[in-house]
N, C-alpha and C positions, 0 to 999 in steps of 0.2 A: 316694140319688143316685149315690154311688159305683159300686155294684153294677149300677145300671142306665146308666151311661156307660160300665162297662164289656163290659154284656150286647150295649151298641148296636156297641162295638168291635168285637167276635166276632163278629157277624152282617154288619157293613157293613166289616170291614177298615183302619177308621180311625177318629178319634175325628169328630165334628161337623163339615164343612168350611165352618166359619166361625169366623173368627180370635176373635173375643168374642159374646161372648151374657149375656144379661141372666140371671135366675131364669127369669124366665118364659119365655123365650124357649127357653131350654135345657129345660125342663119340658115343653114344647108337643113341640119335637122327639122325645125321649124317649116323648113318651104317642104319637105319630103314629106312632111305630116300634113300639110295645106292648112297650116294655122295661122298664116302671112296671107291678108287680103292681098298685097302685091307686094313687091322686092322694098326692100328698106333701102333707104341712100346710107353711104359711109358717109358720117359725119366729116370725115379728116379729107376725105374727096370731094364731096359733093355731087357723083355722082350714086349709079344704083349701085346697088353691093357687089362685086366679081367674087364669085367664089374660090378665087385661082391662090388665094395666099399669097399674091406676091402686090398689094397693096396696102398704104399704113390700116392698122386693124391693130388698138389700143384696148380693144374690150374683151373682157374675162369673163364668162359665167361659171360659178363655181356650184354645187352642192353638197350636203350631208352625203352621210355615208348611205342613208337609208332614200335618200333621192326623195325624201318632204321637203328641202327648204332651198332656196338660191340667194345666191348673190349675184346679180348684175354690177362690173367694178369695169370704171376708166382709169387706164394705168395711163400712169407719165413715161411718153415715148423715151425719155434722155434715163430715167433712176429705175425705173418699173415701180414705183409708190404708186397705191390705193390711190386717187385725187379725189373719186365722186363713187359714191355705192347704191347701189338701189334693191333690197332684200325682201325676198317674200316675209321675213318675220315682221317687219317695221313697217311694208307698202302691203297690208295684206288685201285690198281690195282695190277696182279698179273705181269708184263710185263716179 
């Protein structure tokens, strides 16, 4: 997921220009752009990712206003709390 919000960066000059995005929603983008070698599994499934919304899908991606910077965030299904984050300012490269 990383790898391919960042491939979308390089090709489009910014990250996603939308302030928050679902799993899925960010996953739709991503394949629409062909920045996904192939579909991602849902973690919480174990299978590939359905685009349909109507499967657990725990993941947030957020960015600035100006669409430089994200956050990748796993919310806890029961509170909606932050549990795990992964941001372009702190992970800035894939090395």
């Amino acid at each position: 997921m990383q790898e391919a919000l960042q491939h979308y960066h390089v090709d489009q000059e910014r990250y996603i220009p939308r302030r928050e995005l679902t799993g899925s929603q960010l996953i739709t983008v991503l394949d629409d752009f062909e920045v996904l070698p192939e579909m991602l599994r849902n973690p919480w499934t174990g299978k590939a990712w359905a685009l349909d919304g109507e499967e657990p899908d725990h993941l947030r991606n957020q960015t600035d206003e100006a669409f430089e910077t994200y956050a990748l965030q796993v919310v806890d299904a029961t509170n909606g709390q932050v549990v795990m984050e992964l941001d372009s300012v702190n992970a800035t490269s894939l090395k």
